[in-house]
C-alpha positions in Angstrom: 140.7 -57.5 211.1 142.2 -55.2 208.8 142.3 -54.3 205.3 145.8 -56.4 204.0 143.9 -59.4 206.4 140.8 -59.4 204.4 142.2 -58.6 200.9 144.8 -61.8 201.8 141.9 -64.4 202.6 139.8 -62.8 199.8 143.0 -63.6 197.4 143.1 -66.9 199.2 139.8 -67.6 198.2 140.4 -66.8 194.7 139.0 -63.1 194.6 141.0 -60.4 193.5 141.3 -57.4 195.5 143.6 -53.9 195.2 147.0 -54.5 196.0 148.2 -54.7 199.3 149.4 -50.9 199.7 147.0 -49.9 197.4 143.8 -47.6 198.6 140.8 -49.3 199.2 138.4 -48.8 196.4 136.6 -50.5 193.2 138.9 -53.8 193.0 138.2 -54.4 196.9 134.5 -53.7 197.0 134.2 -56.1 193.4 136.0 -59.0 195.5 133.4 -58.7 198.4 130.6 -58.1 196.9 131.5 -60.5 194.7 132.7 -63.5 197.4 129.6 -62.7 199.2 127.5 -63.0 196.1 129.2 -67.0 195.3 127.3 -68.3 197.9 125.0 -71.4 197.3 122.1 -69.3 198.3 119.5 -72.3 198.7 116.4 -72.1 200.7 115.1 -73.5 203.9 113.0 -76.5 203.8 110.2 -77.6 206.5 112.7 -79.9 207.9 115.5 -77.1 208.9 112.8 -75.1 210.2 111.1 -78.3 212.2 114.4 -78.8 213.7 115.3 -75.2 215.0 112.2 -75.1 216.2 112.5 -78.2 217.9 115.7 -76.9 219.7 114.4 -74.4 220.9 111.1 -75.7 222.0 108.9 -73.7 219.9 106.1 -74.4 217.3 107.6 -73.6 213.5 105.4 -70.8 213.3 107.4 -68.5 216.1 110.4 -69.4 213.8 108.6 -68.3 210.8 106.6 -65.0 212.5 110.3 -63.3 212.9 111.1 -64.2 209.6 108.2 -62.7 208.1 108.8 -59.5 209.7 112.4 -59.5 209.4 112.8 -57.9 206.2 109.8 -58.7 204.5 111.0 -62.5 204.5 113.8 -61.9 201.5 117.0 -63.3 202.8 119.0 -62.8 199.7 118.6 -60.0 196.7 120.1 -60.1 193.6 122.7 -63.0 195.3 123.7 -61.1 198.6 121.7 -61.5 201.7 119.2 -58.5 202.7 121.1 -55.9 204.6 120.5 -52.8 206.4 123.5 -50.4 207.4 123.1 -49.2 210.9 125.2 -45.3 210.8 124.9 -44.8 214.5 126.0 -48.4 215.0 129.1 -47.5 212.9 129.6 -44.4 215.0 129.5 -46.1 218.1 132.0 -48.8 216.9 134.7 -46.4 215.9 134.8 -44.0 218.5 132.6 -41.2 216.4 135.9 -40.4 214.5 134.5 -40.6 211.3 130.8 -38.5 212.1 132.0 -35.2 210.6 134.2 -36.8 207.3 131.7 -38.9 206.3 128.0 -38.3 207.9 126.3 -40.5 205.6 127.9 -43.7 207.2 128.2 -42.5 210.9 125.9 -40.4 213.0 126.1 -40.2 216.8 122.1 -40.4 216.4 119.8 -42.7 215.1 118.6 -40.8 211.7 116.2 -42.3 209.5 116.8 -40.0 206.7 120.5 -41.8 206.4 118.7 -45.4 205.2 118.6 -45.5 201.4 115.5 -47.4 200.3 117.3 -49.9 197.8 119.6 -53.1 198.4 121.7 -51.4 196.2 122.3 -48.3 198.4 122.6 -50.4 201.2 125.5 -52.4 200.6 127.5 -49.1 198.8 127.0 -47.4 202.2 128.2 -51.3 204.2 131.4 -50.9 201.4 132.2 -47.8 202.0 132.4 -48.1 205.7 134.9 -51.3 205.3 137.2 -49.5 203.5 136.8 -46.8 207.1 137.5 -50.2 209.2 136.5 -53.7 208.1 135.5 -54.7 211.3 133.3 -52.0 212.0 131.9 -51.8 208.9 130.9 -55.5 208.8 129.7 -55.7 212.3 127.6 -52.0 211.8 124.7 -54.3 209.2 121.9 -56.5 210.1 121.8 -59.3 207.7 119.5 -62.0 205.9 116.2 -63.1 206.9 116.7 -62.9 210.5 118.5 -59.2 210.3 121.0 -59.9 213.1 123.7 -57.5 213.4 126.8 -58.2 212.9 128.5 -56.8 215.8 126.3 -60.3 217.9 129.1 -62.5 215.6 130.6 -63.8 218.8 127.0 -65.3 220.0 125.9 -66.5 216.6 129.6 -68.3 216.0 131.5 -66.7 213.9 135.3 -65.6 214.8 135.0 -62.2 213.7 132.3 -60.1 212.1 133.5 -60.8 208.3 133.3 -64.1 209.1 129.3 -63.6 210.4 128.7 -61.9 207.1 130.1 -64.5 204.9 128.4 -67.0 206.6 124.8 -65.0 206.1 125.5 -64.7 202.6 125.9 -68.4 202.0 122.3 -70.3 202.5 119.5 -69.5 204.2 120.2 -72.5 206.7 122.9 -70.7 207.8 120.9 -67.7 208.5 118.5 -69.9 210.6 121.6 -71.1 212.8 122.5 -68.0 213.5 119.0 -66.9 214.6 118.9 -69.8 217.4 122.2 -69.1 218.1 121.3 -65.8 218.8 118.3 -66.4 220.6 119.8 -69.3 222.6 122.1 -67.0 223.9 120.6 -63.8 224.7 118.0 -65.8 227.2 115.3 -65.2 224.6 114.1 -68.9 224.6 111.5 -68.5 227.6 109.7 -65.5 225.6 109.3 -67.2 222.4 108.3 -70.2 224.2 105.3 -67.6 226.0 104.8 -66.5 223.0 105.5 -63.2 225.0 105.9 -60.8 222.4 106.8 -58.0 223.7 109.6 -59.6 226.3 111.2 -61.3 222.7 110.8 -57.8 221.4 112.9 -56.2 223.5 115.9 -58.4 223.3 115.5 -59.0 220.0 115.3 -55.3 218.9 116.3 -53.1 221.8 114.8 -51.1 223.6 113.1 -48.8 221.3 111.1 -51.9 219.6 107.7 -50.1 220.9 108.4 -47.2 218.5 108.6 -49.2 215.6 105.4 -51.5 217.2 107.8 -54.5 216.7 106.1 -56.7 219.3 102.5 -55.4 217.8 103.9 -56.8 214.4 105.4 -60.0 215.3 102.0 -60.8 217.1 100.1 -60.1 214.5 102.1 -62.0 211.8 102.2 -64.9 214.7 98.0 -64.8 214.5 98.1 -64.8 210.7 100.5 -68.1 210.6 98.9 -69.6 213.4 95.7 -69.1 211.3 97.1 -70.4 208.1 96.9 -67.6 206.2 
């Protein structure tokens, strides 16, 4: 998708964008942030999660363990859904063209250093890189309580990767949808079914999840649900 696409079905939806030879800036990133703010936000309930867990053939509390460690368990702040910006992700998806114009938003290497802290930060640095390439851009974030990255759109159902975001900004159902989706079609059923941690970990994550201990901590939040806590 490109930028006269989006700014016509943002219009279409009753946003107001830049004009359409205009440059991208404050007027575009107002109508996204603001069309992915409008969402009904509303929360799960035991019966969505009783029911993804039953297609998947899982107790509720593997559901819930990756929720709790997937950003903290806060789908939405301040109206958008959580979000982290993933530079070397951008990078990849645009050839590296843009590493040396604008290194804050793409970097051959994974860099720690280039994740601000706030929600805030976050979605200026998702903004900027729309108005770089929309696709990109919206496929280069993890989003909502799940934190699947946009460029897995295809798998989770969405026709392209504004299309995933919107749908992860709307309720926290549709964020569990996409996480069975995404699990139903990556092979990852059999592990969560194990309860093998580390197996789940590593499709879920990538490769690298041992660095982070991301199959330590989805164990360990498993054994604190499974104990009630």
């Amino acid at each position: 998708m490109d930028l006269a696409t989006l700014r016509r079905r943002l219009m279409a939806a009753g946003y107001s964008p830049a004009a359409e030879a205009a440059p991208y800036g404050s007027a575009d990133r107002m109508a996204i942030a603001q069309a992915l703010k409008d969402g009904p936000d509303w929360r799960l309930d035991d019966s969505d999660v009783e029911a993804a867990a039953h297609r998947l053939g899982v107790a509720a509390a593997k559901i819930l363990t990756v929720w709790d460690v997937e950003a903290t368990a806060k789908p939405f702040v301040d109206g958008l859904p959580t979000i982290l910006f993933e530079p070397h992700r951008f990078s990849k998806a645009t050839g590296h063209q843009y590493d040396a114009s604008h290194p804050t938003l793409s970097s051959r290497a994974w860099n720690r250093a280039l994740y601000p802290a706030s929600q805030a930060g976050r979605w200026s640095q998702l903004l900027d890189a729309v108005g770089l390439d929309v696709d990109a851009g919206f496929a280069s974030a993890s989003y909502g309580g799940f934190q699947i990255l946009g460029e897995n759109y295809a798998v989770c159902g969405a026709p392209s990767p504004w299309a995933f975001a919107w749908r992860q900004a709307q309720t926290e159902a549709d964020q569990l949808e996409a996480f069975v989706l995404f699990v139903e079609s990556n092979g990852l059923k059999p592990a969560l079914q194990r309860g093998d941690w580390a197996a789940f970990a590593r499709g879920y994550n990538g490769t690298a999840y041992r660095e982070n201990k991301y199959d330590q901590r989805l164990a360990a939040a498993f054994a604190k649900r499974s104990a009630g806590a």
